[in-house]
N, CA, C and O of each residue as an XYZ file, in Angstrom:
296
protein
N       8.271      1.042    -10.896
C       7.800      1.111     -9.529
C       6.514      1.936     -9.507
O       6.695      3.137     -9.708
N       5.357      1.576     -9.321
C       3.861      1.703     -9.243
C       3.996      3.416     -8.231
O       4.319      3.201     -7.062
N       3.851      4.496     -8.471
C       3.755      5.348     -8.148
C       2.160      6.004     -7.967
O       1.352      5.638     -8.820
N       1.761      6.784     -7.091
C      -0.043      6.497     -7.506
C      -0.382      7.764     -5.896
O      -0.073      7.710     -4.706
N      -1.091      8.692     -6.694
C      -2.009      9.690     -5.219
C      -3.226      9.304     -5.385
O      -3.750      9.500     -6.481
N      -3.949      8.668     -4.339
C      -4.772      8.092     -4.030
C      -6.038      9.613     -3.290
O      -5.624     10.259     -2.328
N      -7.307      9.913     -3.836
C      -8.151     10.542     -3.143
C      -8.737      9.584     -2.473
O      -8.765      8.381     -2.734
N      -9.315     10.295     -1.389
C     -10.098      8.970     -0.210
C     -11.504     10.009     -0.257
O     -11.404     11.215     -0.486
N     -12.508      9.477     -0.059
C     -13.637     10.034      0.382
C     -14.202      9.052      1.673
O     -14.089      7.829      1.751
N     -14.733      9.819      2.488
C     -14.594      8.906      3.789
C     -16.203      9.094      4.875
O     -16.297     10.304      5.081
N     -16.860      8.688      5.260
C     -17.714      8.906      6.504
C     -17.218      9.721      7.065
O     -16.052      9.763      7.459
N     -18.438     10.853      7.230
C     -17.971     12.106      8.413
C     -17.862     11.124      9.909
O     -18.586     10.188     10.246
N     -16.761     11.687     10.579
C     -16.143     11.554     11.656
C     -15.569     10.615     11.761
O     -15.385     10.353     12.950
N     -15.055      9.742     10.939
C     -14.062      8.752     10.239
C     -12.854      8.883     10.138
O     -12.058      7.961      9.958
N     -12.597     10.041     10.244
C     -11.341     10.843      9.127
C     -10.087     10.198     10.041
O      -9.403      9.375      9.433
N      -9.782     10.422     11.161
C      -8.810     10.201     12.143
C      -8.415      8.511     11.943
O      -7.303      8.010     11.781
N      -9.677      7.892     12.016
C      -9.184      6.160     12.140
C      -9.084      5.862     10.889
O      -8.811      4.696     10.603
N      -9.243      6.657     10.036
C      -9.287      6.136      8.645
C      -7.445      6.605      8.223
O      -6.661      5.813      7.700
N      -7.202      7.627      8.498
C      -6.124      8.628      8.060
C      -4.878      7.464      9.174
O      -3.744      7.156      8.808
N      -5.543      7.021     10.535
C      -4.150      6.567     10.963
C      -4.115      4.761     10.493
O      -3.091      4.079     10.523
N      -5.344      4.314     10.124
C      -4.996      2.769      9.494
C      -4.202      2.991      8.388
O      -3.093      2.480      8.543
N      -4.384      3.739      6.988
C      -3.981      4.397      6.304
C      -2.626      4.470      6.040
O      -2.030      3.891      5.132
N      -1.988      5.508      7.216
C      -0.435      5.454      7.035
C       0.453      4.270      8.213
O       1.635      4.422      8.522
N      -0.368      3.213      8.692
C       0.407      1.906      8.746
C       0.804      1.165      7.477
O       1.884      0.588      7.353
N      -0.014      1.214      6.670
C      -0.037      0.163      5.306
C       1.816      0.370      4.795
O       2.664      1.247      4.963
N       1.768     -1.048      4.083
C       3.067     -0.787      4.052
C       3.504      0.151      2.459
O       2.448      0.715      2.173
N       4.151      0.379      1.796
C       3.993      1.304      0.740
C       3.502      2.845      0.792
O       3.958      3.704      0.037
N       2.311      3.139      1.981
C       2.302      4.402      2.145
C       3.258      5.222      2.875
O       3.723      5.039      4.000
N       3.547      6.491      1.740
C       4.459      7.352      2.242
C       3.911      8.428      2.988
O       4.655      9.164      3.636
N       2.593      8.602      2.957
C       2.291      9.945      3.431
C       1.080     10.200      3.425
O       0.799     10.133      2.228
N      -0.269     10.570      4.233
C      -1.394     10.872      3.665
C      -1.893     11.713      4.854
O      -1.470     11.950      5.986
N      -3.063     12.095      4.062
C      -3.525     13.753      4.943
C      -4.908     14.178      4.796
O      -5.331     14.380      3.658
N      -5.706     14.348      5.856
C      -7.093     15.591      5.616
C      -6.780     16.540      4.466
O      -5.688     17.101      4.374
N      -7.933     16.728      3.450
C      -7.854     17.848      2.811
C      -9.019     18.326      2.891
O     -10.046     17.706      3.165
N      -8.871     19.768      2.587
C      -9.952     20.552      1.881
C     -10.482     19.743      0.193
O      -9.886     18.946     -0.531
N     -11.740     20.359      0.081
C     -12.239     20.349     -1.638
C     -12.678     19.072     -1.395
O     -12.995     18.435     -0.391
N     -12.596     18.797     -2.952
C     -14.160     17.227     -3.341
C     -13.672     16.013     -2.551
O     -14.441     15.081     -2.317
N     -12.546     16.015     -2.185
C     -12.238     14.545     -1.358
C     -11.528     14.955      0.055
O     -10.800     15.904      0.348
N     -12.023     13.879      0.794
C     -11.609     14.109      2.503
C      -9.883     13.734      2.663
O      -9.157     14.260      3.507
N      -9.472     12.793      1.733
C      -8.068     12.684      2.105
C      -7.200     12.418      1.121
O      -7.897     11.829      0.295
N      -6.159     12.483      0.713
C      -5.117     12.158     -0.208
C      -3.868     11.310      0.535
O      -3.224     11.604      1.541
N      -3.762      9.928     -0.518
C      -2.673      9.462      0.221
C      -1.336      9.123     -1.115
O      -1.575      8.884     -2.298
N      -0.275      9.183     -0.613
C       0.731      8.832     -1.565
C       1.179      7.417     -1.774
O       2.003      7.122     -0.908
N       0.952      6.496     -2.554
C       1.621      5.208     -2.488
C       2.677      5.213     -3.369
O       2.800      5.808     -4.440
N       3.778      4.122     -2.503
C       4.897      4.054     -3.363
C       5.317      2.694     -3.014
O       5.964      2.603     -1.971
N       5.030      1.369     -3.820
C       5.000     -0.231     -3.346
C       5.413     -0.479     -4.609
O       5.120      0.260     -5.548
N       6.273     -1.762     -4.743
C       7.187     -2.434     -5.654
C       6.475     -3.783     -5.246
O       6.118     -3.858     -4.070
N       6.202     -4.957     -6.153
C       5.887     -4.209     -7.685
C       4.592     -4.230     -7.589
O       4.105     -4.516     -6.495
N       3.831     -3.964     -8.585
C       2.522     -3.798     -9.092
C       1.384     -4.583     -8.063
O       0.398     -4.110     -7.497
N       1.869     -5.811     -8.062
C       0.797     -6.776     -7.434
C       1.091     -5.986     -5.486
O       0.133     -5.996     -4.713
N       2.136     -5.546     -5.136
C       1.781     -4.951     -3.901
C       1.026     -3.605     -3.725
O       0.188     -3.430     -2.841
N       1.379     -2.696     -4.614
C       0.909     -1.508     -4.804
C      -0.798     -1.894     -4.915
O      -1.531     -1.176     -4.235
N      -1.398     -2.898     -5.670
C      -2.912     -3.312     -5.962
C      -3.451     -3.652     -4.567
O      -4.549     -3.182     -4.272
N      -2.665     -4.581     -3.481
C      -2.714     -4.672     -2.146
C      -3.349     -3.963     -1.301
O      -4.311     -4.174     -0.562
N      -2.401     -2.724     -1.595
C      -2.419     -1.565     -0.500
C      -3.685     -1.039     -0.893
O      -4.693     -1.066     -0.187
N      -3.583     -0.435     -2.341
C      -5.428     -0.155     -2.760
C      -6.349     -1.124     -2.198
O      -7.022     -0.693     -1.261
N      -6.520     -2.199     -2.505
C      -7.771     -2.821     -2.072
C      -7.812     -2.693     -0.694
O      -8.889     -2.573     -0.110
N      -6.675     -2.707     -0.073
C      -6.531     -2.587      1.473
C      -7.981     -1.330      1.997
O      -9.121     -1.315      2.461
N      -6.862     -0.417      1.493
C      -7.738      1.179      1.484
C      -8.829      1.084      1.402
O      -9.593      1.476      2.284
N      -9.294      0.401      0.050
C     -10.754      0.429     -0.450
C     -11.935     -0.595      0.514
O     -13.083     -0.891      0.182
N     -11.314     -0.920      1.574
C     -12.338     -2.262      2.276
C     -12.228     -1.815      4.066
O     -12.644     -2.288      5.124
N     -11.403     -0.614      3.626
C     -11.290     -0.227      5.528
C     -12.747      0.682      5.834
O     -13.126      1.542      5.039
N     -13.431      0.382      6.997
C     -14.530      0.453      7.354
C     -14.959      2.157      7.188
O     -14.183      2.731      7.952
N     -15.657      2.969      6.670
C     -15.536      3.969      6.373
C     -14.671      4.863      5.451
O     -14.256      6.014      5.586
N     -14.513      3.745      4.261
C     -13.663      4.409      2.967
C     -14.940      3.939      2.582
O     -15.388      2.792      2.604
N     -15.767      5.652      2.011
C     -16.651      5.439      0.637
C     -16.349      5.231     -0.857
O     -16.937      4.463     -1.619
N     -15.057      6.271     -1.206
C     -15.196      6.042     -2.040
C     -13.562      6.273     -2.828
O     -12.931      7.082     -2.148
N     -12.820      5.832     -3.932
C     -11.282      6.139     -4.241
C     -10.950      6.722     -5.351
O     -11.757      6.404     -6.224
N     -10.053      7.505     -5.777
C      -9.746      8.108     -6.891
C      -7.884      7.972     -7.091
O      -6.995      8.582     -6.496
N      -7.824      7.176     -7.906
C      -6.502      6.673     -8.134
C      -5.784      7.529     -9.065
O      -6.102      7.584    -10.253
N      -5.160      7.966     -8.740
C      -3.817      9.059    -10.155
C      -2.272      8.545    -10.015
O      -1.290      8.789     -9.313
N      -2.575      7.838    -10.910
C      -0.871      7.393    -11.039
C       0.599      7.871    -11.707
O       0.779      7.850    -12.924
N       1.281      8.159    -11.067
C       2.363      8.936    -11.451
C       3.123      8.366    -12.727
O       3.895      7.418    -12.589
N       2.939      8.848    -13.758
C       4.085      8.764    -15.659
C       5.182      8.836    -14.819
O       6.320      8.834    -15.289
């Protein structure tokens, strides 16, 4: 099961419509404003593989996502 914390980097004043399209997706468990090099962190957890890739590209094409940093959970 595709486990994965997703960094978001985002357009200033973005953060809100970006953070609530975000945790509709289906597979996301959780995501949030942060402090430091990236504006948001989100948790995915989607069965199997080909949905989990979904939800990323999803992320990666919503209007004010610059840029993604994928870490996938061993």
């Amino acid at each position: 099961m595709p486990k994965a914390f997703i960094m978001i980097d985002v357009t200033p004043g973005r953060e809100t419509a970006i953070q609530d399209a975000i945790s509709k997706l289906a597979g996301v468990k959780m995501v949030y404003q942060v402090t430091g090099e990236h504006d948001m962190i989100a948790f995915i957890d989607a069965e199997p593989y080909e949905e989990f890739a979904v939800v990323l590209s999803t992320i990666r094409q919503l209007s004010g996502v610059r840029d993604t940093d994928s870490h996938l959970v061993l």
